[in-house]
N, C-alpha and C positions, 0 to 999 in steps of 0.2 A: 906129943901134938898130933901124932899122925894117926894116935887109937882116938884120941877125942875126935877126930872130922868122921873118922867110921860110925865112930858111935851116934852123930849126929845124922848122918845118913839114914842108917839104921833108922835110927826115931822116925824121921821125916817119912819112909815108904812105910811105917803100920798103920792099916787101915784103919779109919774111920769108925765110932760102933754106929748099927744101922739105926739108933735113935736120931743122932745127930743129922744121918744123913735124908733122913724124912724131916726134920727141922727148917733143913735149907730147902730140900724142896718147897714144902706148904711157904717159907719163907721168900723161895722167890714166885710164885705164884700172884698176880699184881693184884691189888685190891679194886684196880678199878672196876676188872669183871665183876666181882661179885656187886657193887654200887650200881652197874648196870643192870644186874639181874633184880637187884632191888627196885630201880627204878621201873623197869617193864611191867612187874606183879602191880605195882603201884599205878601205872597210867590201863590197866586192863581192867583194876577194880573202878575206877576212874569212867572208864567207856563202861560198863556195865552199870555202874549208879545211874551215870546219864543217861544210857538206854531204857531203865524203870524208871526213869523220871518220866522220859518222854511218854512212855504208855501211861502213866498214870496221869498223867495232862489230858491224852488222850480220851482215858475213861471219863475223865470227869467235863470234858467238852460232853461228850455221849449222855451223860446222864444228864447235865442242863438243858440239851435239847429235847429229851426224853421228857422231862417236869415241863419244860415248856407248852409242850403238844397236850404234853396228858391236862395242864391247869384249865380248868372249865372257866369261858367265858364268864365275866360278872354280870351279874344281873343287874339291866338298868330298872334304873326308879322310875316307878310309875308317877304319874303328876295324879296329886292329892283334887280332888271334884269334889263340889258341892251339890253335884245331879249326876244322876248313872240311868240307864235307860237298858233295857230289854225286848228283846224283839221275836215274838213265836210265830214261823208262817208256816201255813197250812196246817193250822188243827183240828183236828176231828170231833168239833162243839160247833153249835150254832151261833149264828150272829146273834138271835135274839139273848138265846142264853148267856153269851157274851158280856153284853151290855148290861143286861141285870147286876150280873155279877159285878161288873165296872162302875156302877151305882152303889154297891154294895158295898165294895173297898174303898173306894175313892175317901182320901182324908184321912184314911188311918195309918196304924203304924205297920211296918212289912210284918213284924212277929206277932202282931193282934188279926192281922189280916188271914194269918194261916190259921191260927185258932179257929178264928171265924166259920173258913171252909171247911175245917176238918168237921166242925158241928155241921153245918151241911149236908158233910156225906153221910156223918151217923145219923142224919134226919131229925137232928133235935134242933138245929136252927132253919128258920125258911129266907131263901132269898126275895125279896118283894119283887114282884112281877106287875105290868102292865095287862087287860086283857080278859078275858072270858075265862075263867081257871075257879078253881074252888079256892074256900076263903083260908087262910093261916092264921092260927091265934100270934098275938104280938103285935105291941105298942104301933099306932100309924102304921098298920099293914093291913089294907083290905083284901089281895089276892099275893099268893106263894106259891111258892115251886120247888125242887128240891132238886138243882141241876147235881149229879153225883159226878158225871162225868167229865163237865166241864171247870166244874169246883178242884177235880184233879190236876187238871193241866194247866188252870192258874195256879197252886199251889207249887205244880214245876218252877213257874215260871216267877213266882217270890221267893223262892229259895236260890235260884241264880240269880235274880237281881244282887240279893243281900250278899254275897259270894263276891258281885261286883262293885257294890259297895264297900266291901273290904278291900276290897285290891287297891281301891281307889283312896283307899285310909279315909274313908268318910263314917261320919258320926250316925249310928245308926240308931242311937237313940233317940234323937230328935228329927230322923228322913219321916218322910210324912210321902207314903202313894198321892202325887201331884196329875198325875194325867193318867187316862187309861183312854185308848183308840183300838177300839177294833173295825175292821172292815173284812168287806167279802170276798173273799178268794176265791178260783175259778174251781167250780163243782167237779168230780171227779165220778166217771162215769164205768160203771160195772165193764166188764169185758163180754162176758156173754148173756147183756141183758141191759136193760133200758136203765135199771135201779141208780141215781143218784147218791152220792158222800156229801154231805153236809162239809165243807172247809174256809178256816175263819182266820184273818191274820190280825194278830192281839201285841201290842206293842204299848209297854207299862212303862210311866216315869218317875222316880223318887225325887224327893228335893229334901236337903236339909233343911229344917224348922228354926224360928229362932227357938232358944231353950226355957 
């Protein structure tokens, strides 16, 4: 009996082999730490999603206000006219010559009327004139004239009308030159000399026709 308790002795003090004894260690090592450490990496990707969410809220407030600013006002609609009117002050043509010509368009259509002055200035159509002047061949015309000058700055001034006619969404095939008023503007006088500028304010009105 008394070699069996030696021998049990014996047993009991042989060391451990060093696997076992790294077993217990990682073994008592608590798992919570390491669920902690899990949790941590876990709420830091957490705060950092949130933080690039936030900037990118951010950018995209930035860019709405940015389209905002930069969107061009709309364009309002103009109201659709059945008359457009234009107005030339102080031109450098006479009254007289004025009138003639206002006689001359009067009733036609704007794009017949520029035709018209364009013959004019190449001198192959005559504007009928009042007054002591030499004769012009052409049906009921006993005296002509071939204003060059003032045939030009009416022709300005039907090529904006029709411009304003469009804006106006009006039908310009059937507008018909309804008024033509010219009056005299104050004379404009040389600076070193008596010499007078002929200056003449012309103010043209279309209407739509019936068709």
């Amino acid at each position: 009996m008394a070699d069996e308790q030696l021998r049990q002795n014996k047993q009991g003090k042989v060391k451990k082999p060093i696997n076992e004894v790294t077993k217990q260690k990682h073994s008592n090592t608590p798992k919570e730490k390491v669920v902690e450490k899990i949790k941590e990496i876990e709420t830091q990707k957490e705060e950092i999603k949130s933080e690039q969410t936030i900037d990118e809220k951010k950018l995209e407030i930035k860019t709405e206000d940015e389209t905002k600013e930069t969107k061009k006002p709309e364009k309002q609609k103009v109201p659709k006219k059945t008359e457009v009117s234009v107005y030339g002050r102080s031109l450098p043509i006479s009254l007289k010559d004025s009138v003639a010509i206002g006689k001359f368009i009067k009733g036609k259509k704007i794009e017949r009327a520029i035709k018209d002055l364009e013959q004019v200035i190449l001198k192959k159509k005559a504007v009928p004139m009042t007054g002591e002047m030499a004769h012009k061949k052409g049906k009921g015309m006993a005296t002509g004239k071939y204003p060059v000058k003032a045939s030009d700055n009416f022709i300005k001034l039907l090529k904006s009308l029709s411009a304003n006619g469009i804006n106006h969404s009006m039908n310009l095939e059937s507008a018909i030159i309804y008024k033509i008023i010219p009056n005299k503007a104050p004379e404009q006088v040389h600076r070193f000399g008596g010499t007078k500028f002929k200056r003449t304010h012309v103010k043209i009105i279309a209407k739509e026709g019936k068709k």
